[in-house]
N, CA and C atoms as a LAMMPS dump frame, in Angstrom:
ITEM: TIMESTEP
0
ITEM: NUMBER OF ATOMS
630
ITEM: BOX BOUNDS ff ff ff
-5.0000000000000000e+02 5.0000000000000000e+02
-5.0000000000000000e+02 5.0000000000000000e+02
-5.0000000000000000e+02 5.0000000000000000e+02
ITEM: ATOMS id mol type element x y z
1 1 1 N -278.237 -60.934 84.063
2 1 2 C -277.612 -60.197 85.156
3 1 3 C -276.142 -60.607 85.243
4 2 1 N -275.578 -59.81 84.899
5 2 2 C -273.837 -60.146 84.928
6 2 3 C -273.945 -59.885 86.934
7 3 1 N -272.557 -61.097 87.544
8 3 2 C -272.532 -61.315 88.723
9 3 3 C -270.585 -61.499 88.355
10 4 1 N -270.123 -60.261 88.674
11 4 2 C -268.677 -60.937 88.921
12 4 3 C -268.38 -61.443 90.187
13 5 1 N -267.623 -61.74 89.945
14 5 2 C -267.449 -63.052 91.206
15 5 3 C -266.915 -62.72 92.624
16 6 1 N -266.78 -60.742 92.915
17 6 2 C -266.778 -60.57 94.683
18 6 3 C -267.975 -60.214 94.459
19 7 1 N -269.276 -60.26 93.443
20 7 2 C -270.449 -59.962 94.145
21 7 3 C -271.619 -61.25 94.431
22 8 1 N -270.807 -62.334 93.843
23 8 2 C -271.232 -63.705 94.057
24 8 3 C -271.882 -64.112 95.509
25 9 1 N -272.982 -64.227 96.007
26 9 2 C -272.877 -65.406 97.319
27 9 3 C -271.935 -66.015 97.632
28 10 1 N -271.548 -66.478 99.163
29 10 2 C -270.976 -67.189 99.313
30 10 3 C -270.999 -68.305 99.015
31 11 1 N -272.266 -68.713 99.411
32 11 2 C -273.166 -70.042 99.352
33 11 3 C -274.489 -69.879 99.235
34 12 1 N -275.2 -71.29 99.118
35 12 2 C -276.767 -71.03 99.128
36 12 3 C -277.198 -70.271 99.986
37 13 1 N -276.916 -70.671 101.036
38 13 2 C -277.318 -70.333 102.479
39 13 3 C -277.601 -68.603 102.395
40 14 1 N -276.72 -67.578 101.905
41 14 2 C -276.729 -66.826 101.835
42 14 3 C -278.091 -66.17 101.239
43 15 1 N -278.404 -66.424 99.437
44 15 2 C -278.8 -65.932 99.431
45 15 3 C -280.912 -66.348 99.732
46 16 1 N -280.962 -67.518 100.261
47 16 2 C -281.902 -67.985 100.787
48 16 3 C -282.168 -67.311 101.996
49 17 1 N -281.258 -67.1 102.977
50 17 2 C -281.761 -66.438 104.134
51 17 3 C -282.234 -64.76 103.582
52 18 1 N -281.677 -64.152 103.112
53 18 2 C -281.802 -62.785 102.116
54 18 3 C -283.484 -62.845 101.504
55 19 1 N -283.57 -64.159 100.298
56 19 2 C -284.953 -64.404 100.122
57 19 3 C -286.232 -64.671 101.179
58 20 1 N -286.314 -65.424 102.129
59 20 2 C -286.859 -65.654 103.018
60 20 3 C -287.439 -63.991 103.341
61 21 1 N -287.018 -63.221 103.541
62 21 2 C -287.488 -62.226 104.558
63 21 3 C -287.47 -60.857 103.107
64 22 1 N -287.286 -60.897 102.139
65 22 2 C -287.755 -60.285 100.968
66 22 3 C -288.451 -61.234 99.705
67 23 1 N -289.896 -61.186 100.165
68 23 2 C -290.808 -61.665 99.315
69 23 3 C -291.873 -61.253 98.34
70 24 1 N -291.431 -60.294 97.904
71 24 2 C -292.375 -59.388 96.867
72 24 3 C -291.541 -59.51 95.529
73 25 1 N -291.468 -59.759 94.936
74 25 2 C -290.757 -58.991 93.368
75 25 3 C -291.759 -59.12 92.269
76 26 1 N -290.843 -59.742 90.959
77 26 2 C -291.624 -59.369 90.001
78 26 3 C -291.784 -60.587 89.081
79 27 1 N -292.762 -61.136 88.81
80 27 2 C -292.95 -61.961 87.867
81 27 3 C -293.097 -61.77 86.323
82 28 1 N -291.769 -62.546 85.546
83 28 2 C -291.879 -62.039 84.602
84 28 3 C -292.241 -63.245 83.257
85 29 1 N -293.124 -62.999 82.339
86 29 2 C -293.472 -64.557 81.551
87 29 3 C -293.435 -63.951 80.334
88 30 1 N -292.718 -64.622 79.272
89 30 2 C -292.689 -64.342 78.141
90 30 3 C -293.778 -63.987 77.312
91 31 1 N -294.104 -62.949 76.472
92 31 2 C -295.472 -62.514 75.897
93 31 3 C -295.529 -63.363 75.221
94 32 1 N -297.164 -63.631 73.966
95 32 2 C -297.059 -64.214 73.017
96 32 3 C -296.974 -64.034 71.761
97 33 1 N -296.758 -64.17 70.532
98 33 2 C -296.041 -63.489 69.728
99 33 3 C -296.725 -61.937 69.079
100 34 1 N -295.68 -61.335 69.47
101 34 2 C -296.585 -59.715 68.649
102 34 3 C -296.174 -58.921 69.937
103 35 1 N -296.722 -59.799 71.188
104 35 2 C -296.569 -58.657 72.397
105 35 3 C -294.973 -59.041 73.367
106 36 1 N -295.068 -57.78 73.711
107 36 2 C -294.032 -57.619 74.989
108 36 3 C -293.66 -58.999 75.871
109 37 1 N -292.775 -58.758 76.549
110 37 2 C -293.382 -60.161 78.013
111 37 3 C -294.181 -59.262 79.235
112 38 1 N -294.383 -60.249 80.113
113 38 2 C -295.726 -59.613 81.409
114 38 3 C -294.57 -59.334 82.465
115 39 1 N -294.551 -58.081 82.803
116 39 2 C -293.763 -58.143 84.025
117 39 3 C -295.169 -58.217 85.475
118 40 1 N -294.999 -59.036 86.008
119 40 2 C -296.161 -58.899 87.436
120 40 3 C -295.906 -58.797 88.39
121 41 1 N -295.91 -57.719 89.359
122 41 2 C -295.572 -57.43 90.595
123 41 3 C -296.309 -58.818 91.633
124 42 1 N -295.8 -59.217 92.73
125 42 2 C -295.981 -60.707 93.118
126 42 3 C -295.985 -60.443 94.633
127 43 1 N -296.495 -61.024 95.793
128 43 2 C -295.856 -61.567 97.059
129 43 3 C -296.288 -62.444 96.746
130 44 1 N -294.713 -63.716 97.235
131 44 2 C -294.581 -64.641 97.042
132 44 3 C -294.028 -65.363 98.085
133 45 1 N -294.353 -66.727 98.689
134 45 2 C -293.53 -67.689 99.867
135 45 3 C -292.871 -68.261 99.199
136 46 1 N -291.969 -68.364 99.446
137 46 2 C -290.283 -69.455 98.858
138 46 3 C -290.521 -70.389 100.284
139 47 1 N -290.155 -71.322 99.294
140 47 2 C -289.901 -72.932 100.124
141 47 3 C -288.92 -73.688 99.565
142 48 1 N -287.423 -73.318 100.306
143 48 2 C -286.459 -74.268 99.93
144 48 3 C -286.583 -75.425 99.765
145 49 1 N -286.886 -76.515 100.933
146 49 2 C -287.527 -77.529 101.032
147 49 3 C -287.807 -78.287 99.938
148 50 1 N -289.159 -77.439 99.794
149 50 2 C -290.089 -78.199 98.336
150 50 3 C -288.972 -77.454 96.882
151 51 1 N -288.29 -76.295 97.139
152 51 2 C -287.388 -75.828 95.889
153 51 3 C -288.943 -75.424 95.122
154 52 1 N -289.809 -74.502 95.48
155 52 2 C -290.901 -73.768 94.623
156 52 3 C -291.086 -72.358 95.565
157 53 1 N -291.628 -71.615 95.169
158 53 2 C -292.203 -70.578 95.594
159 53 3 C -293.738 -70.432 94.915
160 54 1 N -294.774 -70.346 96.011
161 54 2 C -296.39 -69.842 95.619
162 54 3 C -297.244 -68.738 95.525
163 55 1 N -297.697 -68.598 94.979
164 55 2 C -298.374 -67.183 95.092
165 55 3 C -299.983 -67.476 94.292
166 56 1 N -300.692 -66.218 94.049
167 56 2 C -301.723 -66.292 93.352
168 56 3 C -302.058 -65.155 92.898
169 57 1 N -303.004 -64.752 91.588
170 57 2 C -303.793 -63.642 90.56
171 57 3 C -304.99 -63.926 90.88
172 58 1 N -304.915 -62.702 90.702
173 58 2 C -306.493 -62.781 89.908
174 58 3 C -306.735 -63.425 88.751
175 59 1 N -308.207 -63.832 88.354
176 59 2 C -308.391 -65.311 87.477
177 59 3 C -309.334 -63.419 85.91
178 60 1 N -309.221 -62.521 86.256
179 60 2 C -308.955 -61.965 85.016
180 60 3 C -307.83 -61.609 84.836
181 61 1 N -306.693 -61.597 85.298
182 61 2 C -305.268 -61.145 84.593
183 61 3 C -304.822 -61.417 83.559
184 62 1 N -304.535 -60.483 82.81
185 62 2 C -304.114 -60.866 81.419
186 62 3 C -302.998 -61.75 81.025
187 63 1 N -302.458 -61.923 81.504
188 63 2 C -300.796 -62.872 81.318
189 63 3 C -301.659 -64.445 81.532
190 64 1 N -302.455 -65.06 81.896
191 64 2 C -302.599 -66.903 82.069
192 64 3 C -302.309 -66.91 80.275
193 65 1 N -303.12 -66.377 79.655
194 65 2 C -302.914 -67.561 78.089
195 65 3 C -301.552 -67.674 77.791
196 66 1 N -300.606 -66.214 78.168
197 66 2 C -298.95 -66.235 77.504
198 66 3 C -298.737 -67.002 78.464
199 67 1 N -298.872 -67.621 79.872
200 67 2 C -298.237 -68.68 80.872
201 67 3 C -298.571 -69.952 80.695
202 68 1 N -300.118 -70.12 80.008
203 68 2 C -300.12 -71.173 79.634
204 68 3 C -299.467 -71.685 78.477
205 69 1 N -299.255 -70.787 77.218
206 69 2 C -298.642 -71.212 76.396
207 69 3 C -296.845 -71.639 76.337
208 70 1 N -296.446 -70.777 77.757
209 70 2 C -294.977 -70.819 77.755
210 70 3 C -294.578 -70.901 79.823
211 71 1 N -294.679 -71.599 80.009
212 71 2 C -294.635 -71.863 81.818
213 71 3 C -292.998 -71.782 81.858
214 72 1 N -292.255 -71.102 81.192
215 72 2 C -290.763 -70.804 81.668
216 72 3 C -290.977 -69.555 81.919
217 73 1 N -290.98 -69.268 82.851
218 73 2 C -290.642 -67.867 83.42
219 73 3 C -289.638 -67.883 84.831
220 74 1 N -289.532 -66.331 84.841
221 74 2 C -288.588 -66.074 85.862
222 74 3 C -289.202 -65.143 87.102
223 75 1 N -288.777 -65.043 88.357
224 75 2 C -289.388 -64.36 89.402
225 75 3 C -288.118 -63.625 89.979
226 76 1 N -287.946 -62.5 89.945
227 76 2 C -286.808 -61.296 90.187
228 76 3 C -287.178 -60.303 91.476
229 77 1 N -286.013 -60.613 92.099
230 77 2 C -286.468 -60.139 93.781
231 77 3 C -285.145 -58.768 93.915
232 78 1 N -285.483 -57.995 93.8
233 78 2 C -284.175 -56.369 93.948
234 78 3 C -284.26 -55.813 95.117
235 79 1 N -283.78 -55.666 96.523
236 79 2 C -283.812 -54.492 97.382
237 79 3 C -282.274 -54.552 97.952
238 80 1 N -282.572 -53.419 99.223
239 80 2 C -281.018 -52.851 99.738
240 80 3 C -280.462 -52.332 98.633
241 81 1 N -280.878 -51.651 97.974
242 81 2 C -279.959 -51.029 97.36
243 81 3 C -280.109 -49.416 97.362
244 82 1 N -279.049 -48.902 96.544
245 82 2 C -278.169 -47.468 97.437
246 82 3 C -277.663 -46.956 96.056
247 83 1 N -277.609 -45.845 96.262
248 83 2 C -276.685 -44.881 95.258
249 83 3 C -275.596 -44.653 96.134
250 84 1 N -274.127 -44.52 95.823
251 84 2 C -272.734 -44.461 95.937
252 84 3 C -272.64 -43.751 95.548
253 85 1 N -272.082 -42.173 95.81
254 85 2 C -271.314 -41.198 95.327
255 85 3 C -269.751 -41.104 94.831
256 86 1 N -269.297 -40.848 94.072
257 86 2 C -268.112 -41.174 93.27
258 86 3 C -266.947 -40.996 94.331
259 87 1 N -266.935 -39.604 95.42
260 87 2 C -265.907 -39.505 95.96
261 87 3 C -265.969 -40.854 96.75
262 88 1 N -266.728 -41.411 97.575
263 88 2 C -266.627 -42.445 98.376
264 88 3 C -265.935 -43.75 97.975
265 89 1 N -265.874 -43.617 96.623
266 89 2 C -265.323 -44.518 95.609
267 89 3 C -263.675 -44.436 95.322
268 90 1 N -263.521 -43.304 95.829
269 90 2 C -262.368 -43.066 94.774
270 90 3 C -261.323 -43.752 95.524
271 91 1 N -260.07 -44.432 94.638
272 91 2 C -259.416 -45.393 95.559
273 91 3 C -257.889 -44.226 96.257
274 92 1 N -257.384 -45.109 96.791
275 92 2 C -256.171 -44.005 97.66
276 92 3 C -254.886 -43.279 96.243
277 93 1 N -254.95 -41.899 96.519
278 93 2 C -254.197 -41.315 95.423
279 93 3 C -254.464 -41.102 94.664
280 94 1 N -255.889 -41.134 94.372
281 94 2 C -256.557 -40.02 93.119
282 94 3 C -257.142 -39.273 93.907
283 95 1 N -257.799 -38.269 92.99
284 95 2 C -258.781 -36.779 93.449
285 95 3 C -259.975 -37.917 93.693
286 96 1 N -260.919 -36.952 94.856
287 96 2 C -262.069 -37.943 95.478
288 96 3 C -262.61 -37.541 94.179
289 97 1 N -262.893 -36.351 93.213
290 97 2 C -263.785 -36.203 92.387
291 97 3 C -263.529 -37.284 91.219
292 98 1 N -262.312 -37.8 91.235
293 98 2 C -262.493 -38.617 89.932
294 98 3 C -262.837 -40.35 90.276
295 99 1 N -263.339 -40.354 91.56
296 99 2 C -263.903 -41.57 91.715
297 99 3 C -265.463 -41.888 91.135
298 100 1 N -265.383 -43.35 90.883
299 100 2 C -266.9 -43.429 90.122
300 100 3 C -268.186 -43.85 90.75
301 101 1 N -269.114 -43.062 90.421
302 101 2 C -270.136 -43.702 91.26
303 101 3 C -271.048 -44.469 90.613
304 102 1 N -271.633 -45.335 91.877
305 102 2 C -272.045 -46.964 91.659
306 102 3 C -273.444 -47.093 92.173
307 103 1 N -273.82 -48.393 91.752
308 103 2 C -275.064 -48.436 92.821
309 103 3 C -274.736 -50.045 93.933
310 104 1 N -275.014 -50.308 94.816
311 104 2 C -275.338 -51.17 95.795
312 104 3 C -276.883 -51.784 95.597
313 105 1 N -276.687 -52.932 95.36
314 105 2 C -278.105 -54.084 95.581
315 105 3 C -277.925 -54.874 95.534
316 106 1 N -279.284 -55.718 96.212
317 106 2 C -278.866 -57.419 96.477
318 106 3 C -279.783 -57.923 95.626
319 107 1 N -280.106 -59.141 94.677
320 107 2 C -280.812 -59.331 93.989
321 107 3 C -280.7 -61.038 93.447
322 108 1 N -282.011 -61.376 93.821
323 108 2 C -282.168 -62.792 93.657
324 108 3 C -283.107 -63.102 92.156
325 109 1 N -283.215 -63.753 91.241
326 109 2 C -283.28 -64.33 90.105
327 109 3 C -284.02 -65.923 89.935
328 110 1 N -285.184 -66.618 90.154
329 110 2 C -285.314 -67.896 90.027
330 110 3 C -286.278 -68.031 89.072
331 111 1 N -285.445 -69.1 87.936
332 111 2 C -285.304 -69.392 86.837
333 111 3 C -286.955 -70.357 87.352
334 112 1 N -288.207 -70.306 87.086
335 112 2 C -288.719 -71.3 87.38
336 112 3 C -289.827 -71.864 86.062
337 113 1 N -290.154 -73.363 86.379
338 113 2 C -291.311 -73.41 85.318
339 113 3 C -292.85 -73.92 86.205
340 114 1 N -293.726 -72.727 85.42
341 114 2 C -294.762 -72.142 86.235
342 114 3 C -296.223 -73.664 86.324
343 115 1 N -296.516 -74.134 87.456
344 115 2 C -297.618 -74.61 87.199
345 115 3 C -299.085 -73.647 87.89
346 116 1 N -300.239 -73.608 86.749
347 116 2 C -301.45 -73.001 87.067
348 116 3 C -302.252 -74.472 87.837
349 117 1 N -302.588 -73.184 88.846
350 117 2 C -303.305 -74.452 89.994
351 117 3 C -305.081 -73.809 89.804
352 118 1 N -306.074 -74.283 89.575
353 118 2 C -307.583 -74.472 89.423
354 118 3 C -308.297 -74.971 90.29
355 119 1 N -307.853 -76.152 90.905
356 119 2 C -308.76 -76.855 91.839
357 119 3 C -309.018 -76.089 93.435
358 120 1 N -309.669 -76.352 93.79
359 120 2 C -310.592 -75.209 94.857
360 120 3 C -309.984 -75.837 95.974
361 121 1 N -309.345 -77.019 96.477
362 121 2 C -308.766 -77.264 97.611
363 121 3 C -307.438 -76.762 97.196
364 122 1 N -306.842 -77.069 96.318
365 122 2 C -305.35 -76.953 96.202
366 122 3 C -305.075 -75.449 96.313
367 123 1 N -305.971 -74.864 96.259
368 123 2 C -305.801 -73.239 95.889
369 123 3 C -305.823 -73.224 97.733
370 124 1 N -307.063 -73.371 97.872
371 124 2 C -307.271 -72.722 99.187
372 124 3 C -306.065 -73.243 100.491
373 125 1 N -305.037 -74.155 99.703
374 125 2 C -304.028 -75.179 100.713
375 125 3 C -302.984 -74.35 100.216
376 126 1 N -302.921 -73.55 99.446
377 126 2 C -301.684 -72.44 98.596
378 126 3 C -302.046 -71.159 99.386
379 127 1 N -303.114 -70.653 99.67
380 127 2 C -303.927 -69.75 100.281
381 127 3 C -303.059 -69.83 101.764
382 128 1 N -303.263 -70.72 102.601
383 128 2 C -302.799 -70.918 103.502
384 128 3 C -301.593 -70.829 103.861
385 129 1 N -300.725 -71.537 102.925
386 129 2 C -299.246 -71.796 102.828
387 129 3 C -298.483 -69.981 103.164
388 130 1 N -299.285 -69.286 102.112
389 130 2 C -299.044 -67.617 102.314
390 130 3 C -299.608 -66.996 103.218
391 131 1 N -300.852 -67.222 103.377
392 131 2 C -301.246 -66.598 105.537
393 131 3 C -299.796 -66.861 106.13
394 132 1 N -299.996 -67.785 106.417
395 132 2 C -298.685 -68.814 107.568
396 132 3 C -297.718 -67.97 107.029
397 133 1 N -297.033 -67.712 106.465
398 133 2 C -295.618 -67.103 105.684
399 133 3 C -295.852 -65.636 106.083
400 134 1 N -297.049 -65.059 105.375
401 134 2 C -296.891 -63.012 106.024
402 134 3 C -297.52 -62.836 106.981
403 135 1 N -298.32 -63.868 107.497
404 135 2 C -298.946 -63.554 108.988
405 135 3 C -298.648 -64.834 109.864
406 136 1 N -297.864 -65.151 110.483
407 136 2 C -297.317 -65.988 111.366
408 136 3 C -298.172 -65.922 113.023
409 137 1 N -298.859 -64.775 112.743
410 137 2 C -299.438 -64.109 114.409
411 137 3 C -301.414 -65.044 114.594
412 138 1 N -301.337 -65.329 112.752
413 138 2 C -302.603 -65.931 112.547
414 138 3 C -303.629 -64.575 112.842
415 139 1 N -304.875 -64.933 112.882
416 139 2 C -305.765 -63.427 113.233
417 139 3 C -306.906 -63.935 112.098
418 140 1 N -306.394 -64.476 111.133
419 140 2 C -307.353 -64.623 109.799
420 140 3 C -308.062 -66.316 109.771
421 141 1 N -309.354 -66.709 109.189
422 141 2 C -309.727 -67.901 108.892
423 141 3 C -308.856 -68.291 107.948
424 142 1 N -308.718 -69.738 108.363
425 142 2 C -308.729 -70.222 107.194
426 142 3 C -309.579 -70.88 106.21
427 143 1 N -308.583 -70.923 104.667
428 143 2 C -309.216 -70.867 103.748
429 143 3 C -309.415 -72.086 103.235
430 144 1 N -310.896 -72.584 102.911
431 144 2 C -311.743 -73.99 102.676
432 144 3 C -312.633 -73.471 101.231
433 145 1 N -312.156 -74.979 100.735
434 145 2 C -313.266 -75.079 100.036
435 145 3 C -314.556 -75.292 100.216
436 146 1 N -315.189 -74.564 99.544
437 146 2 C -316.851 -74.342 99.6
438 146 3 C -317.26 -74.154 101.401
439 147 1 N -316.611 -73.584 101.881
440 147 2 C -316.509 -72.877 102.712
441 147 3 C -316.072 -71.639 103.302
442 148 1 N -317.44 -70.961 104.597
443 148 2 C -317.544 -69.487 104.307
444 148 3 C -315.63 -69.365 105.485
445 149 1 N -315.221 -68.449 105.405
446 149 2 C -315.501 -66.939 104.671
447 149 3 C -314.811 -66.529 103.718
448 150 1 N -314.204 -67.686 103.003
449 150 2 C -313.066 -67.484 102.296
450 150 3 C -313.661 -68.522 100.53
451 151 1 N -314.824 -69.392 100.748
452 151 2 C -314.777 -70.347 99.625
453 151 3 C -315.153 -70.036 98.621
454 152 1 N -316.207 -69.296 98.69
455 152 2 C -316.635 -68.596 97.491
456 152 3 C -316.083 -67.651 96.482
457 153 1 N -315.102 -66.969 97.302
458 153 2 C -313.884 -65.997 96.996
459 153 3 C -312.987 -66.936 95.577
460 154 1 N -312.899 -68.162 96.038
461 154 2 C -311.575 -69.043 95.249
462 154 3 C -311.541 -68.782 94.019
463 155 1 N -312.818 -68.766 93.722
464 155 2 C -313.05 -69.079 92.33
465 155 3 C -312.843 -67.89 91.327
466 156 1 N -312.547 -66.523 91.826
467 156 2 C -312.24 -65.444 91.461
468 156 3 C -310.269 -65.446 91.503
469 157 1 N -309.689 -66.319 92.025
470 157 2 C -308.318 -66.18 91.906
471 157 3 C -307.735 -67.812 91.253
472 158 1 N -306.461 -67.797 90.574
473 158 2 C -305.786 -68.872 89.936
474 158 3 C -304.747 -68.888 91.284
475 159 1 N -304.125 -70.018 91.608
476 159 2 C -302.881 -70.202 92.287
477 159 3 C -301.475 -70.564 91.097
478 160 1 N -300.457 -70.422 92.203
479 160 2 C -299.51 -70.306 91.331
480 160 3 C -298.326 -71.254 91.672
481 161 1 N -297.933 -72.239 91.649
482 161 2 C -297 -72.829 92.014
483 161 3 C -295.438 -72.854 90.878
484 162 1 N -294.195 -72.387 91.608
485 162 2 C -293.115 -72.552 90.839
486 162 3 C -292.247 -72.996 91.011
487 163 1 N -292.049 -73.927 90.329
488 163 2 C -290.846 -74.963 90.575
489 163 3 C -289.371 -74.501 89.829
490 164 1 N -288.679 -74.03 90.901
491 164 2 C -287.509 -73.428 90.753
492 164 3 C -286.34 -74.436 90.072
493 165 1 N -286.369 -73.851 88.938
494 165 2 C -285.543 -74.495 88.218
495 165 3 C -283.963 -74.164 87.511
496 166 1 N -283.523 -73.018 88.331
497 166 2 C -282.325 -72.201 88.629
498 166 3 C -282.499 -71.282 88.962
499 167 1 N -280.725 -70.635 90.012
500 167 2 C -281.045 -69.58 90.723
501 167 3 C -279.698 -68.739 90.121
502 168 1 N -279.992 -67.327 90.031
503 168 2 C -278.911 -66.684 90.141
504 168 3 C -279.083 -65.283 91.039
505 169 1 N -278.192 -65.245 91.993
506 169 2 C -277.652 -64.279 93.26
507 169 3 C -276.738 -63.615 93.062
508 170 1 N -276.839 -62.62 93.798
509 170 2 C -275.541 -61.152 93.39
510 170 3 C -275.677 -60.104 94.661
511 171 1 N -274.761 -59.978 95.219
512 171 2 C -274.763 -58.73 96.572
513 171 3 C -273.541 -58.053 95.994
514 172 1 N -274.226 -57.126 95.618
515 172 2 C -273.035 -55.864 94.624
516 172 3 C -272.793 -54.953 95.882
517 173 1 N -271.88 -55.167 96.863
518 173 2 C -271.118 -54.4 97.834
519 173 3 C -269.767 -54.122 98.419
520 174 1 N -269.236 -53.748 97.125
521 174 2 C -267.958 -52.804 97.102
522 174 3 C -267.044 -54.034 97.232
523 175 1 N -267.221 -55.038 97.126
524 175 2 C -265.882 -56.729 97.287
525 175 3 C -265.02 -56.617 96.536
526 176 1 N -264.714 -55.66 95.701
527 176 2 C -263.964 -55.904 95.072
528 176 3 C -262.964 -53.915 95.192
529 177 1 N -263.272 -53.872 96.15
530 177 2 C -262.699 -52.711 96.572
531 177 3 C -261.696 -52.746 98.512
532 178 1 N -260.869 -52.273 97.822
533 178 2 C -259.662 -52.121 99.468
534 178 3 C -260.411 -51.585 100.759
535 179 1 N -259.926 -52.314 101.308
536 179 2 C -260.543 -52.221 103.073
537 179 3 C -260.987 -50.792 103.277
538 180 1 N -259.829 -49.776 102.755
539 180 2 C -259.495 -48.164 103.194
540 180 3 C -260.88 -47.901 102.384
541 181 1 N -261.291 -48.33 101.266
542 181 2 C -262.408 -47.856 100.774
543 181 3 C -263.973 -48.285 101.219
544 182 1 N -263.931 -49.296 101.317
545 182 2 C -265.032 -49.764 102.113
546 182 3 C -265.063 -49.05 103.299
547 183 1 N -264.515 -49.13 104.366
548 183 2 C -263.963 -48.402 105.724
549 183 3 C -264.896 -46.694 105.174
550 184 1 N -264.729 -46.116 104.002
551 184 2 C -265.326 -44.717 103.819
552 184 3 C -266.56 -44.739 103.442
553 185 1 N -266.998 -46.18 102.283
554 185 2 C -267.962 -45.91 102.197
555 185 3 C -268.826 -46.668 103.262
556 186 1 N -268.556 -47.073 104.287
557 186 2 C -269.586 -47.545 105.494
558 186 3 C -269.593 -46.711 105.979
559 187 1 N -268.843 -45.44 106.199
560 187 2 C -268.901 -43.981 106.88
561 187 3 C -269.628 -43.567 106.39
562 188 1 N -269.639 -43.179 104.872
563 188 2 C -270.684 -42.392 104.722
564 188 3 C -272.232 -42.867 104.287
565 189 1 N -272.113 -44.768 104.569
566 189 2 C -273.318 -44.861 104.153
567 189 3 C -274.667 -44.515 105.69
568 190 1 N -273.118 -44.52 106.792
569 190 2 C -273.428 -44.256 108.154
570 190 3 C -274.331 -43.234 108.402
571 191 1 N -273.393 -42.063 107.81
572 191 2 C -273.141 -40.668 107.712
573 191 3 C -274.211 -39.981 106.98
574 192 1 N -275.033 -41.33 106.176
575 192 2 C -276.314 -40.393 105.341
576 192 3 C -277.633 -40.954 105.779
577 193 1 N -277.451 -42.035 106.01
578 193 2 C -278.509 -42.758 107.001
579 193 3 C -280.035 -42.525 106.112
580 194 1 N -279.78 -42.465 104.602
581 194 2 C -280.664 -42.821 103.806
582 194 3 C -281.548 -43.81 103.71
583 195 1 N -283.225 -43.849 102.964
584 195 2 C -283.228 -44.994 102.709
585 195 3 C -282.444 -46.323 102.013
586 196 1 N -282.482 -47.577 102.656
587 196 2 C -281.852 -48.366 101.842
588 196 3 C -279.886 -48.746 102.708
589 197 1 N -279.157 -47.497 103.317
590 197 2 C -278.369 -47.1 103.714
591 197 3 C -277.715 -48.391 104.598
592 198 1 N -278.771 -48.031 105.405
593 198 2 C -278.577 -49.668 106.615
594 198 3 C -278.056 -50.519 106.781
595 199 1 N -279.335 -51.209 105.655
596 199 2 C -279.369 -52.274 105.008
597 199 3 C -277.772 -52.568 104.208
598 200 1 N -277.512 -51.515 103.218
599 200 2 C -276.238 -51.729 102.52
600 200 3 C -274.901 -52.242 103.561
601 201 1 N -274.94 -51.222 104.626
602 201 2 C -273.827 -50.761 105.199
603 201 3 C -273.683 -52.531 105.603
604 202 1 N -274.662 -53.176 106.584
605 202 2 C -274.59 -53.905 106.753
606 202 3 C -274.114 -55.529 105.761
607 203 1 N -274.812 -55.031 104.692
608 203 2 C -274.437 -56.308 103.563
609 203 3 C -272.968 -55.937 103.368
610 204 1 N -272.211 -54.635 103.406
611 204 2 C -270.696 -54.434 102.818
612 204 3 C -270.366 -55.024 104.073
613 205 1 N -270.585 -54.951 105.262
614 205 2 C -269.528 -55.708 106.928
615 205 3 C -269.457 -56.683 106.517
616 206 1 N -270.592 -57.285 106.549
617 206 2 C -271.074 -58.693 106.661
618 206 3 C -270.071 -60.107 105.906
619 207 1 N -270.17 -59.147 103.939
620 207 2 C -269.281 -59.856 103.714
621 207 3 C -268.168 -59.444 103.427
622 208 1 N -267.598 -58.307 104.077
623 208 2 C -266.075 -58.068 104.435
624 208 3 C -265.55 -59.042 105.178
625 209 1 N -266.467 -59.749 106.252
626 209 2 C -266.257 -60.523 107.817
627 209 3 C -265.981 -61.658 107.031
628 210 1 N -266.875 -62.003 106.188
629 210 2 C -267.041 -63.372 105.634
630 210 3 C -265.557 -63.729 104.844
């Protein structure tokens, strides 16, 4: 992922708070030789803290032997993002038609190396870790080993622990474009109130302010 440097984070801080509250992407693990790599759609809890993010499969998914054989993989997180129409682009003193159009997204990248978790407490203590994270309101048991209503279940899923072992961040929102242009395209990202739109308009203020 090329990141020039007005679409850089400021700081960590940035794009951790961003991760925190977008937790789905895609897990991706190198195939083994002959095949493709696995791309795997994921919800996942990030834990600065510990510096891992957890999740879990199903225990038939095809990707464990290529993860066991190669535990470097990466976990790729993409939203807020927007199509830009060229006139909105175009800078002061050209034709709006010969401005170029772009796309807007925010997108997080962690470089991690994967450990497979088996044991029936540790799973069901990973289990938990993700209740607590997408359901904060609680409503659900929790999950025990060899215990109902959740123990018997375990043994049908692998856990996933990843120890984040680099990050790369990027908020591609117009930084490297003049106030007068930004100023139009927050109008019209106003002005179209698309999906995705919002979200953008807000990431271009935000770090205009910054």
């Amino acid at each position: 992922m090329l990141i020039h440097p007005w679409d850089a984070p400021h700081d960590d801080a940035e794009w951790q708070r961003w991760l925190a509250v977008h937790d789905f992407g895609q897990l991706a693990v190198n195939g083994l030789p002959g095949e493709p790599p696995y791309v795997q759609p994921l919800h996942f809890a990030y834990d600065g803290e510990r510096g891992e993010a957890v999740g879990h499969l199903a225990r038939p998914n095809p990707l464990w032997a290529a993860l066991e054989a190669n535990p470097d993989v990466l976990l790729s997180v993409v939203d807020d993002y927007v199509y830009v129409p060229g006139p909105w682009q175009a800078a002061p003193g050209i034709p709006s038609e010969h401005g170029v159009p772009t796309s807007f997204y925010a997108a997080v990248q962690l470089r991690c190396t994967a450990r497979i978790v088996d044991d029936p407490a540790e799973k069901a203590g990973l289990l938990n870790r993700q209740i607590g994270h997408f359901q904060p309101e609680g409503g659900s048991a929790r999950a025990a080993a060899g215990e109902a209503p959740y123990g018997r279940m375990l043994s049908g899923i692998r856990g996933l622990r990843l120890e984040v072992t680099g990050v790369r961040a990027k908020f591609k929102y117009a930084g490297n474009k003049t106030e007068r242009v930004q100023d139009r395209i927050a109008a019209g990202l106003a002005g179209r109130g698309g999906p995705g739109d919002a979200a953008a308009r807000e990431h271009l203020r935000r770090r205009r302010g910054a």
